[in-house]
FIGU-533571 format. One record per residue: x, y negated, z of N, C-alpha, C, O in turn; residue number from 1; residue in three letters. Coordinates in steps of 0.001 Angstrom, whole numbers, plus 524288, in hexadecimal, padded with zeros to 5 digits. Each point is the difference from the previous one (the first is absolute). Layout:
N
- X | Y | Z | X | Y | Z | X | Y | Z | X | Y | Z | NUM | ALA
...
end
This chain:
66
- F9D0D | 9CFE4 | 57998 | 7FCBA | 803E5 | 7FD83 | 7FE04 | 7FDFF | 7FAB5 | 7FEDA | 80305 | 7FC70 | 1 | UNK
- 800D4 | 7F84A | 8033B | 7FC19 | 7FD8C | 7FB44 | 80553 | 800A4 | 7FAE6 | 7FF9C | 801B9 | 7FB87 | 2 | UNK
- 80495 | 7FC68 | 806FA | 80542 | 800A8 | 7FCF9 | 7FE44 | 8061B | 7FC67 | 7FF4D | 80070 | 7FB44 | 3 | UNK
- 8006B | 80316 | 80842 | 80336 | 8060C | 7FF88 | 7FAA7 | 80057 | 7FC3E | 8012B | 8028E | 7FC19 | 4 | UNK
- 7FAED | 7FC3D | 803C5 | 7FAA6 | 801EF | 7FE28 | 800F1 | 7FC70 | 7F8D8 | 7FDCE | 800DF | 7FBD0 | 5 | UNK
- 80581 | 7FBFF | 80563 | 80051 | 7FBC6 | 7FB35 | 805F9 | 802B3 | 7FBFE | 800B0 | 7FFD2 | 7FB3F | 6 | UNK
- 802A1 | 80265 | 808D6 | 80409 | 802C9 | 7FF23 | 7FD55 | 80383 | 7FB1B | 7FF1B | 7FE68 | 7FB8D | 7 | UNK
- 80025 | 8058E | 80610 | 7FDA4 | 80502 | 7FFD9 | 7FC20 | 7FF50 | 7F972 | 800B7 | 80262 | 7FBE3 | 8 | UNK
- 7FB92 | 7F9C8 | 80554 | 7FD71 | 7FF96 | 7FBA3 | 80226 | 7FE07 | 7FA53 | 7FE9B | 800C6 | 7FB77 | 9 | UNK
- 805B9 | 7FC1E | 80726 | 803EE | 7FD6A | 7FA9A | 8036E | 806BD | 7FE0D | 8001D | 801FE | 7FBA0 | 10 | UNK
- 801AF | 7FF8C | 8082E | 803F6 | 8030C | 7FEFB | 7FD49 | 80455 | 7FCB8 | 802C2 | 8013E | 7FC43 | 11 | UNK
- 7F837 | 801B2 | 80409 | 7FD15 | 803CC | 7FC56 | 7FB69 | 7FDD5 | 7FBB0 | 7FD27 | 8025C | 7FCED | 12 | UNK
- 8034C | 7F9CA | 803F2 | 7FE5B | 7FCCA | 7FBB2 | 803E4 | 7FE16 | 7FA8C | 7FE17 | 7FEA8 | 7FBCC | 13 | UNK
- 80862 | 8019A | 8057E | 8028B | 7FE7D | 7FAEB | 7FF26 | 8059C | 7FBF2 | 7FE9F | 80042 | 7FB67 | 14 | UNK
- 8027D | 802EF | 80784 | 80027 | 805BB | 7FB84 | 7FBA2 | 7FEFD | 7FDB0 | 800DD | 7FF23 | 7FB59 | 15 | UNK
- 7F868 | 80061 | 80646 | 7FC76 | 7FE6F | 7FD20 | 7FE5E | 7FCB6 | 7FCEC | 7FCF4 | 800CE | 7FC5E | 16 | UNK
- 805A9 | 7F9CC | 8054E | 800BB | 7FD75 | 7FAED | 80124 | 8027D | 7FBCA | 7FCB8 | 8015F | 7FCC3 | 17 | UNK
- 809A6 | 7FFB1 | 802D0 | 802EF | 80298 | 7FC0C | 7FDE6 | 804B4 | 7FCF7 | 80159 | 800E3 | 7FB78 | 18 | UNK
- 7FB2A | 80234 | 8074F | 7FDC0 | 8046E | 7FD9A | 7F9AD | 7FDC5 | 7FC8E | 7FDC5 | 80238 | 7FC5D | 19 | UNK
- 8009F | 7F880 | 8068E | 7FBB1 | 7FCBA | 7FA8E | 802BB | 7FEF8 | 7FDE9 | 80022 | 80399 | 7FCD0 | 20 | UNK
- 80357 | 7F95C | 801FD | 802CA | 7FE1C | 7FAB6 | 7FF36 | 8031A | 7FC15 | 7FDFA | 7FE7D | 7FBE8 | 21 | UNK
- 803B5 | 806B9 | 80507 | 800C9 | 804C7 | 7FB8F | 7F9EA | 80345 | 80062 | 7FEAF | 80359 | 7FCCE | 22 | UNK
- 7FDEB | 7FADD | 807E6 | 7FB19 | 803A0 | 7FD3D | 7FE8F | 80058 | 7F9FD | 8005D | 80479 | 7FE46 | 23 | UNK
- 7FE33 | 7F80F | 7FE73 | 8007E | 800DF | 7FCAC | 8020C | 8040C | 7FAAE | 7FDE2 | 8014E | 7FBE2 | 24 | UNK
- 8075B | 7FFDB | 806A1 | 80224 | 802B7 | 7FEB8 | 8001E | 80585 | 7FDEE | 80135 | 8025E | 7FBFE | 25 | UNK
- 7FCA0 | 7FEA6 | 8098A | 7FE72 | 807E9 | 800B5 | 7F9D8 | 8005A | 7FF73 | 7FE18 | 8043A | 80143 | 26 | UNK
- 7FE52 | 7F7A2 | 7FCE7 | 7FBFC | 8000F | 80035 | 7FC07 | 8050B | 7FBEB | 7FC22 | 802B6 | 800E9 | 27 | UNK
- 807A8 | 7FC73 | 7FA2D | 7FFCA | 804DB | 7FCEA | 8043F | 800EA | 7FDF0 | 8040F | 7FDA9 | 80116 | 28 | UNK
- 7FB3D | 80808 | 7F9B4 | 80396 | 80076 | 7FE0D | 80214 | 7FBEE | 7FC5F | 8048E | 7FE81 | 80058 | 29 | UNK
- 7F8C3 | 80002 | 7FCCE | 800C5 | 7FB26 | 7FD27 | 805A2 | 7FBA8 | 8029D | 8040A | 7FE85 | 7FDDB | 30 | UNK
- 7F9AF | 80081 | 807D1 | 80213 | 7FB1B | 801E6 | 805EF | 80231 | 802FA | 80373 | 7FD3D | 801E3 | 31 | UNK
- 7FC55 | 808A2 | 7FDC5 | 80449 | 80112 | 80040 | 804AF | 8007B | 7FE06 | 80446 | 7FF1F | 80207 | 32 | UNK
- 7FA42 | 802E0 | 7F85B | 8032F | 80001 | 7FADD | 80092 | 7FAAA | 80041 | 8047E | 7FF56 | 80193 | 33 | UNK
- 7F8D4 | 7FB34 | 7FD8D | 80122 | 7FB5C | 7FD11 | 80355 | 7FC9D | 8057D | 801A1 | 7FB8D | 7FF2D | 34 | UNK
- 7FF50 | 80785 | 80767 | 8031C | 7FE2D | 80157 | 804F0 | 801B2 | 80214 | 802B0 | 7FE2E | 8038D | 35 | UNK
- 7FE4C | 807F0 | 7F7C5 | 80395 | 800F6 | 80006 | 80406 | 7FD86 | 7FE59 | 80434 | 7FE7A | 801C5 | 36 | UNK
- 7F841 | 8016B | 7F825 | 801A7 | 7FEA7 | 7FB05 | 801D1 | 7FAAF | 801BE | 804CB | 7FFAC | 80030 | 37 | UNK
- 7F856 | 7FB97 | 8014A | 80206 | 7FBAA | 801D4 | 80377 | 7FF70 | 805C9 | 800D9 | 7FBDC | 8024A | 38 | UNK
- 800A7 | 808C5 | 7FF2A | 8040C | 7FE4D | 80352 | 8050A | 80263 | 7FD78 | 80445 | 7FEAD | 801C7 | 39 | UNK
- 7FB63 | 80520 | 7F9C1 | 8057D | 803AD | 7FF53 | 80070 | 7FCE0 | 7FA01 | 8025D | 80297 | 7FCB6 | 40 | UNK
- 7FBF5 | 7F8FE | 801C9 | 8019D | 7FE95 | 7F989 | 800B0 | 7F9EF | 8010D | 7FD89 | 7FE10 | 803A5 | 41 | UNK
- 804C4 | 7FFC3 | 7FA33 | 8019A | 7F9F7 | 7FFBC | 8037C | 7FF9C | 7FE82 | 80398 | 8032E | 80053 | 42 | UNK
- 7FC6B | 7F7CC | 7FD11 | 80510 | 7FDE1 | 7FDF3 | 8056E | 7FF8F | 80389 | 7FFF9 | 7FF53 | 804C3 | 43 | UNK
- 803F0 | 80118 | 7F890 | 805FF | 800EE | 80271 | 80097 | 7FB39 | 803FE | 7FF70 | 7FB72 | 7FE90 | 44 | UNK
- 80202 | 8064E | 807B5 | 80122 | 7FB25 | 802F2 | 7FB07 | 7FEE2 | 8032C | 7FEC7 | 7FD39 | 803BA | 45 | UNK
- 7FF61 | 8058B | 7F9B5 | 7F905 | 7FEBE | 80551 | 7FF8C | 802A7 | 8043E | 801BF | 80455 | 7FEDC | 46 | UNK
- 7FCFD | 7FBB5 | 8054A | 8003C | 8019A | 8041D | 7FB72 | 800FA | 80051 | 7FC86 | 7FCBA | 7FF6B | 47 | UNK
- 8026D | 80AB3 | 80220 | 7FC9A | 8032E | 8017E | 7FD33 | 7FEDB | 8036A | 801E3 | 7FD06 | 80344 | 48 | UNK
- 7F957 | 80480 | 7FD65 | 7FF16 | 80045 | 80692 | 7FD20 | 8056D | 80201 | 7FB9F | 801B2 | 7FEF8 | 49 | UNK
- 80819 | 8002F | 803FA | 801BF | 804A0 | 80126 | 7FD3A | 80219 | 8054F | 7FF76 | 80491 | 8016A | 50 | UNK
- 7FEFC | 7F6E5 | 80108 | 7FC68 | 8017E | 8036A | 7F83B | 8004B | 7FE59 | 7FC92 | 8012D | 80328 | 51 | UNK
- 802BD | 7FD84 | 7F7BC | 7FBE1 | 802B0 | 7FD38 | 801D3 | 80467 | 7FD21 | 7FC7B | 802E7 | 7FE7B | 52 | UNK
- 8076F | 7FE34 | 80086 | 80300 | 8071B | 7FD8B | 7FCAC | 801C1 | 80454 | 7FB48 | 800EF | 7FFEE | 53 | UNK
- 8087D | 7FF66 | 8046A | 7FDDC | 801D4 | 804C8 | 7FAB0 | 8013D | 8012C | 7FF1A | 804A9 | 800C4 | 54 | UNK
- 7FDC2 | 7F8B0 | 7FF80 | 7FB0C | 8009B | 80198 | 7FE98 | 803E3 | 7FC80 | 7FD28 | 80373 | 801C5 | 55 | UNK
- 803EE | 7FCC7 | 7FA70 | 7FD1D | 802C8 | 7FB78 | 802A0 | 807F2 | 80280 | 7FF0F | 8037B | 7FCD2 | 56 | UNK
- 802C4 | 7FD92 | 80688 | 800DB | 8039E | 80265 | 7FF79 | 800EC | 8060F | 8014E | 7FD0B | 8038E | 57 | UNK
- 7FC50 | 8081B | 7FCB5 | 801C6 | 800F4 | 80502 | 803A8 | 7FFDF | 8035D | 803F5 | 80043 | 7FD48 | 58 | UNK
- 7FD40 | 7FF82 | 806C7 | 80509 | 800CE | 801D4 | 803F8 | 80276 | 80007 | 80487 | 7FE68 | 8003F | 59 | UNK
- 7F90D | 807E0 | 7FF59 | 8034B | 80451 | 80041 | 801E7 | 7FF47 | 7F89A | 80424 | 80221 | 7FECA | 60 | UNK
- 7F9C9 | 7FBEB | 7FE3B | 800FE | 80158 | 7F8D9 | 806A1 | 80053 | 7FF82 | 80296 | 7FD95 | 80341 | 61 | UNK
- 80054 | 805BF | 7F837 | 803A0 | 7FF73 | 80159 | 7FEF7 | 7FEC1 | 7F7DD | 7FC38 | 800EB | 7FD2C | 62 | UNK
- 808C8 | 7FCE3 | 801C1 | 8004E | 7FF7A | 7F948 | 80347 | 802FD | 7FF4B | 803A2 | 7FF08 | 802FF | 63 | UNK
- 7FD76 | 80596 | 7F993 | 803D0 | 80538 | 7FE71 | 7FF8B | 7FEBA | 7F9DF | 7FBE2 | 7FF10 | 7FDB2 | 64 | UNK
- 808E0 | 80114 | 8003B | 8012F | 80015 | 7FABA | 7FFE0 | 804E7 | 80009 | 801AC | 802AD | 803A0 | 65 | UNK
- 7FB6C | 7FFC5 | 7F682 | 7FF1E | 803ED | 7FE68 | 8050D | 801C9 | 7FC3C | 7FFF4 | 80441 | 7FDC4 | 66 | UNK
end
């Protein structure tokens, strides 16, 4: 039982980590734009990080070229 109780707390605890990292983020509008802007611009060969893109949307968001 002590296992399953230790299980359990690791296992819904990683998504929450990951979702502080990026509080910051959605905190305002401000911090939204500047981590757009710093996840969709960089120099050639840099690697994104795409799981703060992410956060910065809901789930359902879809991106449609106009």
């Amino acid at each position: 039982m002590k296992y399953l109780i230790i299980s359990l707390i690791t296992l819904f605890s990683i998504p929450m980590l990951a979702q502080d990292q990026y509080a910051k983020d959605v905190s305002s509008l401000d911090h939204i734009m500047d981590a757009l802007y710093g996840v969709i611009s960089g120099d050639k060969g840099v690697e994104r990080d795409w799981a703060r893109f992410k956060n910065l949307f809901i789930e359902e968001a879809r991106l449609i070229p106009s």
